[in-house]
N, C-alpha and C positions, 0 to 999 in steps of 0.2 A: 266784529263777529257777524251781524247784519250784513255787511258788504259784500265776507266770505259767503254766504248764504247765497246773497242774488248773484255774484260771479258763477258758481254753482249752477248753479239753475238756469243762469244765461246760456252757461256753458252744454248743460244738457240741452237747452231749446235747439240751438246751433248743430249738435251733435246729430239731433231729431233731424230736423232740416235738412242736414246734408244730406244722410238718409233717403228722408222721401224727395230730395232734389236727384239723387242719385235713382234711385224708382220710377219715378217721372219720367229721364231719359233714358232708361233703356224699355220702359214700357210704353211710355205715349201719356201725355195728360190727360186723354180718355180712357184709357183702361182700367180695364176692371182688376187689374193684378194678374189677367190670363198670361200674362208670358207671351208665346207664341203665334200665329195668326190660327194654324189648326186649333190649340187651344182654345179658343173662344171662338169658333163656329160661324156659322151663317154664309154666306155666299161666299166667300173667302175659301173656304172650307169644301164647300163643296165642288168649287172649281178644280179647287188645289186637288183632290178626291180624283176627279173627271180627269184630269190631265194624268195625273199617278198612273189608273189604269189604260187610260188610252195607248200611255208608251208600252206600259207590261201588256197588253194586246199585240201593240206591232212590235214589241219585243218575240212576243212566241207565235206570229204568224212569220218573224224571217227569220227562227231557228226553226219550226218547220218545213220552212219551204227547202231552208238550205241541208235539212233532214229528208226530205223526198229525195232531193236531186242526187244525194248521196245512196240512198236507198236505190235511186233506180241507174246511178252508176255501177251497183255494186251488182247488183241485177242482169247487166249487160254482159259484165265481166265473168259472172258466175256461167252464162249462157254459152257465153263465148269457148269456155276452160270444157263445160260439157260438150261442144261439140268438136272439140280438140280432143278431148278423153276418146268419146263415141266412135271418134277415125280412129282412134287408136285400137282401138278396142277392133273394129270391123278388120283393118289390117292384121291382127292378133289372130283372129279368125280366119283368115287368106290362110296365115303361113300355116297354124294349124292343120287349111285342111289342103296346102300343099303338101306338109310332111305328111299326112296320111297317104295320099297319093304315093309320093315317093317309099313311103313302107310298106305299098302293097306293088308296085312296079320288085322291088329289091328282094319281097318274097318270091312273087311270079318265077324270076329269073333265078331264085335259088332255088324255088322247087324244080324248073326246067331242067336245073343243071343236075338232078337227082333220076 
């Protein structure tokens, strides 16, 4: 019965062990049980921090940049359709005020014939 006992007992030591042998390697012999490098701080951490935003900085200076150039694509295009419309418009006004013309020549010559 004694034997059963310390087999037991061996056996939960063992069970320990693998355990914190299992712990060990995937945290490190010096760890503090942090897990992660973020996790437990200091220069690490705040590199890690530094570099993060660095990229999300030149992350949203080249979606704005490529946000202007589209802005002042779209800008050119709109200028452009205006001054496409504006001829239009000004030719709109010719004919205009050539049928006037012509509707008062067509009177003249129907009052003459009166």
């Amino acid at each position: 019965m004694a034997s059963l006992m310390r087999l037991s007992a061996l056996r939960s030591a063992t069970m320990a062990r693998g355990f914190r042998t299992a712990a060990v390697l995937r945290d490190g012999p010096f760890s503090s049980g942090g897990g992660h490098v973020s996790d437990t701080g200091g220069k690490f951490k705040e590199r890690e921090q530094a570099m993060e935003e660095a990229y999300f900085r030149k992350q949203t200076a080249e979606q704005l940049k490529a946000l202007r150039e589209y802005m002042e694509q779209k800008k050119k295009s709109s200028e452009m359709l205006i001054a496409e419309h504006e001829e239009e418009i000004r030719k709109h006004k010719e004919a205009i005020l050539d049928l006037h013309d012509d509707m008062e020549q067509v009177s003249k010559v129907h009052d003459d014939k009166k």
